[in-house]
MARLOLO-482852 format. One record per residue (C-alpha): residue in one letter; x, y, z. Coordinates in nm, 4 decimals. Layout:
// MARLOLO-482852
@type: a | x: X | y: Y | z: Z
...
This chain:
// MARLOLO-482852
@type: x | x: -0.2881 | y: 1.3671 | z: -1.0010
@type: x | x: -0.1944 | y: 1.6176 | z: -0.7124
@type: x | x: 0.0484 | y: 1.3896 | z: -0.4967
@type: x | x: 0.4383 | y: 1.3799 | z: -0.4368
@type: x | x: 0.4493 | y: 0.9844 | z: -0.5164
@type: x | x: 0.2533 | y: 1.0162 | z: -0.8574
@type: x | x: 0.3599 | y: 1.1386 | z: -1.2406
@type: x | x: 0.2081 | y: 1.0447 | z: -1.5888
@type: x | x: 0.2117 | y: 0.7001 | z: -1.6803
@type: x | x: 0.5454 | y: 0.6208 | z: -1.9164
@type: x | x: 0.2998 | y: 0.4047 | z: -2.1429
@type: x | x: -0.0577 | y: 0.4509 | z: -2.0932
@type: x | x: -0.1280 | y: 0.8971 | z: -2.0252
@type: x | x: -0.4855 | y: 0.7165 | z: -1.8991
@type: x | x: -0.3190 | y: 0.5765 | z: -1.6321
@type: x | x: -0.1367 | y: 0.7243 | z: -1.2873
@type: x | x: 0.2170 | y: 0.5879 | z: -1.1450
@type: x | x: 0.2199 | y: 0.6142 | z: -0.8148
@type: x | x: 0.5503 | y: 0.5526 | z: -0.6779
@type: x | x: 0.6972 | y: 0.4864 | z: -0.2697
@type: x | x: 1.0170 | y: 0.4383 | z: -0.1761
@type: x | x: 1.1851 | y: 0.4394 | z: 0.1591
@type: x | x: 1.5562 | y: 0.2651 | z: 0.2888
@type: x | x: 1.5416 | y: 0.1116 | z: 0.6026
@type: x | x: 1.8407 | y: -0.0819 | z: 0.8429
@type: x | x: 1.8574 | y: -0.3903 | z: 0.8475
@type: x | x: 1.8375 | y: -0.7522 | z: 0.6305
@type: x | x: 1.6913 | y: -0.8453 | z: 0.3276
@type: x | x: 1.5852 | y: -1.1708 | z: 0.4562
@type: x | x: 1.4549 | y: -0.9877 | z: 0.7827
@type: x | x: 1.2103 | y: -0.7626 | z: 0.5375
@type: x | x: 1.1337 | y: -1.0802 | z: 0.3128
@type: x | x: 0.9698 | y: -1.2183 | z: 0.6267
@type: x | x: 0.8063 | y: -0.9200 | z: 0.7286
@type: x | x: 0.6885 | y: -0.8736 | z: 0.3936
@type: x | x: 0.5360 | y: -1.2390 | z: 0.4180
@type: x | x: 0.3204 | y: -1.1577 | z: 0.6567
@type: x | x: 0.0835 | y: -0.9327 | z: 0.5040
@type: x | x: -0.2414 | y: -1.0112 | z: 0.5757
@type: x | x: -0.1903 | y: -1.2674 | z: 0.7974
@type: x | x: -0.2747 | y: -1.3261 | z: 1.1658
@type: x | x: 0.1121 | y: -1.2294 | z: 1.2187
@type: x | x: 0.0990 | y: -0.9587 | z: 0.9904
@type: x | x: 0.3175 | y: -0.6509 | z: 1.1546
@type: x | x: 0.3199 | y: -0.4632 | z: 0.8408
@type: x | x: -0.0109 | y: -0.3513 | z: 0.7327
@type: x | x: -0.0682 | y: -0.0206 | z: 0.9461
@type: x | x: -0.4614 | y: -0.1346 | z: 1.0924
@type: x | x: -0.3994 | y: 0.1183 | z: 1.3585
@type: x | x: -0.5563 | y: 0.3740 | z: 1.1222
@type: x | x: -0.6624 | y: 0.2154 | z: 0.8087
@type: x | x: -0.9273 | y: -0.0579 | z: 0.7035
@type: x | x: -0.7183 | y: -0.3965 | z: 0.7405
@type: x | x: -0.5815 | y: -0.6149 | z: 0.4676
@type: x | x: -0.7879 | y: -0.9716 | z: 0.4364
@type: x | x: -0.7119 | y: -1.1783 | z: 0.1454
@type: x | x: -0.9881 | y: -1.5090 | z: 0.1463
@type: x | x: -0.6663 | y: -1.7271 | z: 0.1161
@type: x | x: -0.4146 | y: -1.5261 | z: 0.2855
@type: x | x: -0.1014 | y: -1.4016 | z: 0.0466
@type: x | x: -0.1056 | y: -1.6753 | z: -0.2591
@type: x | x: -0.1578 | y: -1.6526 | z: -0.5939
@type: x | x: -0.5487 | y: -1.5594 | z: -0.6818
@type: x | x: -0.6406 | y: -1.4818 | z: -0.3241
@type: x | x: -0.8991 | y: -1.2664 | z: -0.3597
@type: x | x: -0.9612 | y: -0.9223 | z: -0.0946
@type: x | x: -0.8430 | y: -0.5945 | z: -0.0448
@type: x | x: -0.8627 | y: -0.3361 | z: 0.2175
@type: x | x: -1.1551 | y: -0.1511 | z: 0.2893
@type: x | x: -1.4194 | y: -0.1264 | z: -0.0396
@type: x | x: -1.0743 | y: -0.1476 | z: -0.2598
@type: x | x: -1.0963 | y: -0.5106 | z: -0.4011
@type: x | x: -0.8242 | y: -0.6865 | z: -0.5775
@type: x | x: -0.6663 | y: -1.0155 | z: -0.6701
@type: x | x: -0.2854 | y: -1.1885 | z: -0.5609
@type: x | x: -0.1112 | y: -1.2145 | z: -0.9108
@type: x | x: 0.2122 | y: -1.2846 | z: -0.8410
@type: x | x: 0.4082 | y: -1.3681 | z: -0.5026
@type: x | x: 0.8207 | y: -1.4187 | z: -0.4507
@type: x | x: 1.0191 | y: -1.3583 | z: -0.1636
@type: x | x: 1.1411 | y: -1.0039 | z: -0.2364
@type: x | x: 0.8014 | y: -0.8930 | z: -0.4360
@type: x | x: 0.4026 | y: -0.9114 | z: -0.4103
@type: x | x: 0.1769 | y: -0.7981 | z: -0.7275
@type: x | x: -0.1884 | y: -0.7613 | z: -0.7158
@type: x | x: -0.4228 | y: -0.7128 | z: -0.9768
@type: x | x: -0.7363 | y: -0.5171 | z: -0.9067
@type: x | x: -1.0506 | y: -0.6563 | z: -0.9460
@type: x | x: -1.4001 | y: -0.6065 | z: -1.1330
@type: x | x: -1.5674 | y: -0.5650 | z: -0.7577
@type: x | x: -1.4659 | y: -0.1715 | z: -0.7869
@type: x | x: -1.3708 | y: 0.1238 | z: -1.0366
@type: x | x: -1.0345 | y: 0.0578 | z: -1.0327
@type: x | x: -0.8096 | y: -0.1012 | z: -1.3153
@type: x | x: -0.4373 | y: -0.1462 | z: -1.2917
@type: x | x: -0.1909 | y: -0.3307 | z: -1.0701
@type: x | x: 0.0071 | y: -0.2090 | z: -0.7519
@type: x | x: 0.3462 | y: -0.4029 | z: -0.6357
@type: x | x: 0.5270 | y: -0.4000 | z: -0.3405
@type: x | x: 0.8901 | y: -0.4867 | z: -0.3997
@type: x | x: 1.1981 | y: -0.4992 | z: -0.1427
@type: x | x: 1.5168 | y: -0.5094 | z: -0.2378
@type: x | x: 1.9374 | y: -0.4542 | z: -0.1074
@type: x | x: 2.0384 | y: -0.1044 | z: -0.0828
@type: x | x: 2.3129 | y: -0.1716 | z: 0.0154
@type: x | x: 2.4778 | y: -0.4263 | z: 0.3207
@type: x | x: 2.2970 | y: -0.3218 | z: 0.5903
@type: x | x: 1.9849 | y: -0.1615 | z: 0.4155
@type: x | x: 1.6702 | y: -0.2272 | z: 0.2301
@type: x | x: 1.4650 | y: -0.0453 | z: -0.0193
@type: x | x: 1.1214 | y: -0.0829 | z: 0.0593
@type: x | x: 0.9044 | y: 0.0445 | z: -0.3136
@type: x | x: 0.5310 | y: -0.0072 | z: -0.3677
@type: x | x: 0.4690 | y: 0.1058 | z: -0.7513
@type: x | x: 0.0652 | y: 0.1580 | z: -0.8379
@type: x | x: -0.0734 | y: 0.1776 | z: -1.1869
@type: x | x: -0.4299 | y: 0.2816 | z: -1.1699
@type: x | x: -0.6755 | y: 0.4419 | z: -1.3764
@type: x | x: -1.0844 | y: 0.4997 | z: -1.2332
@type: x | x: -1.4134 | y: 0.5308 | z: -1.3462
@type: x | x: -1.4283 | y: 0.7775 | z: -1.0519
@type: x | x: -1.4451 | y: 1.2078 | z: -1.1677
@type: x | x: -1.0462 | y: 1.3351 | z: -1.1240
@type: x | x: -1.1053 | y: 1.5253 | z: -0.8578
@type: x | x: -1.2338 | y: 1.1834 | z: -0.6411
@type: x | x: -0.9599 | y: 0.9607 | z: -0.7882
@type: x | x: -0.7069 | y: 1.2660 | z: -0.6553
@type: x | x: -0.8280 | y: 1.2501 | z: -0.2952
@type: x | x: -0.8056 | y: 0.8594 | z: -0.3438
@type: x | x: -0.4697 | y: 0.8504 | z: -0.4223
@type: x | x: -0.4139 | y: 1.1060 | z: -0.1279
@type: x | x: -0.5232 | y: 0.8478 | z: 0.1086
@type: x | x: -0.3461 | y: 0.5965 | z: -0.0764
@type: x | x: 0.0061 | y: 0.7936 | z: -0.0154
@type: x | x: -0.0909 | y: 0.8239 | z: 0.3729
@type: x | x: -0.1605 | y: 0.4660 | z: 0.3924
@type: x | x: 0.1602 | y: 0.3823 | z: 0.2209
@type: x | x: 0.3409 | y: 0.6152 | z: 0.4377
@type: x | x: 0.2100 | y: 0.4602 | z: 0.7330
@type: x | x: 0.3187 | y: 0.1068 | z: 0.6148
@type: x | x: 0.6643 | y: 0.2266 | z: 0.5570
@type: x | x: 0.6785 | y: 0.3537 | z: 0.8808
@type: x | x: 0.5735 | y: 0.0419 | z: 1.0443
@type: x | x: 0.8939 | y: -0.1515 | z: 0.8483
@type: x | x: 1.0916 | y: 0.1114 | z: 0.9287
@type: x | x: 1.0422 | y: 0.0681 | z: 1.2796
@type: x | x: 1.0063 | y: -0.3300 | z: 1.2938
@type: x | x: 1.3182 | y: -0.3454 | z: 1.0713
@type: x | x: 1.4833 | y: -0.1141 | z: 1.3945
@type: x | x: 1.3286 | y: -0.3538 | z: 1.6717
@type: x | x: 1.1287 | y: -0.0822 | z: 1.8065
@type: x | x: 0.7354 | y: 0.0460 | z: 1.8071
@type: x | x: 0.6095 | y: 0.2779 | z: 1.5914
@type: x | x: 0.5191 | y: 0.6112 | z: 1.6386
@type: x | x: 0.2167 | y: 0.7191 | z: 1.4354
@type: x | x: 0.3059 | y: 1.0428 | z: 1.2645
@type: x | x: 0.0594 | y: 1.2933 | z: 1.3075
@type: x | x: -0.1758 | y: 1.4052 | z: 0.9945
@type: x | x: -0.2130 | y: 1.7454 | z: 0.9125
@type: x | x: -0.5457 | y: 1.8829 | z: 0.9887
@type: x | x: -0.7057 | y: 1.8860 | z: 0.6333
@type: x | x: -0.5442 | y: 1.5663 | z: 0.6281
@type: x | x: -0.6962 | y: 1.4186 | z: 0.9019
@type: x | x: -1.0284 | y: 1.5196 | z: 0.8293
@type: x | x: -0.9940 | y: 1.3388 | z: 0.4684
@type: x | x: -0.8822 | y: 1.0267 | z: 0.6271
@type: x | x: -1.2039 | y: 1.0368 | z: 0.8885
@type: x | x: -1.4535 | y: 1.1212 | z: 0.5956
@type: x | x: -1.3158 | y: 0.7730 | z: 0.4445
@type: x | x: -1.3474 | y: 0.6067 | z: 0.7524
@type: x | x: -1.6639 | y: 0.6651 | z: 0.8306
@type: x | x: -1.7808 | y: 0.6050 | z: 0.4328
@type: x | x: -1.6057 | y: 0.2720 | z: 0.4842
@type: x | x: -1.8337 | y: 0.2085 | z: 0.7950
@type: x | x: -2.1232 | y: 0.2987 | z: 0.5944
@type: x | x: -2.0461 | y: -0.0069 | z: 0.3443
């Protein structure tokens, strides 16, 4: 895989880690509540100014069934300071992604979304997948970062090859 966020899998060389990490002011109980919110009416989080939302059928519990976009998957687990789904048979992806939060340190949180995936899809599709996956991510930590401040976020621009990946998705999305 050709991202900054991803290396071989430590168990399974099938499989890609993907990796996101980003330290942001404020509470631990502030980002357990923010975290809580994805996919919800309330939900602050999930960056649908650019991407396909999040819609789980019965919002974030255990075995909720969604995903964003055509990528389907399934709630596993669900605590205050972590969120694990599993995806589902409705797509070519197997593996799990988690989002975790935890203290950095008083006055700090580490926000960390670990995916495992592997695809049915050719390597050179499953790269520009996980390309879109890193933007999407990026723009999610950039919405906590800024809630976690008490202020609105500023979309960072995309680059323009960049942008013009994210638009062909959007508009395949709108075809399905």
């Amino acid at each position: 895989m050709h991202s900054l966020w991803s290396l071989q899998h430590p168990t399974d060389p099938a499989m890609t880690c993907n990796i996101h990490r980003r330290v942001t002011g404020g509470d631990l109980n502030e980002a357990a509540a923010l975290l809580a919110q994805l996919a919800s009416g309330d939900d602050t989080l999930w960056p649908t100014w650019r991407w396909p939302a999040l819609i789980l059928d019965n919002g974030l519990e255990v075995d909720s069934l969604g995903g964003h976009g055509s990528v389907r998957y399934r709630v596993a687990d669900v605590e205050s300071h972590r969120v694990r789904f599993v995806f589902t048979s409705a797509g070519p992806f197997e593996g799990e992604h988690t989002f975790l939060i935890a203290q950095a340190e008083p006055g700090y949180v580490e926000w960390m979304h670990h995916l495992d995936i592997t695809s049915s899809l050719p390597p050179r599709v499953m790269d520009l997948v996980v390309r879109l996956h890193d933007g999407l991510l990026e723009d999610l930590f950039d919405n906590a970062q800024a809630r976690m401040a008490g202020r609105d976020v500023r979309p960072r621009p995309f680059t323009p090859g960049y942008s013009v990946l994210q638009r062909a998705y959007r508009l395949l999305e709108r075809e399905r």
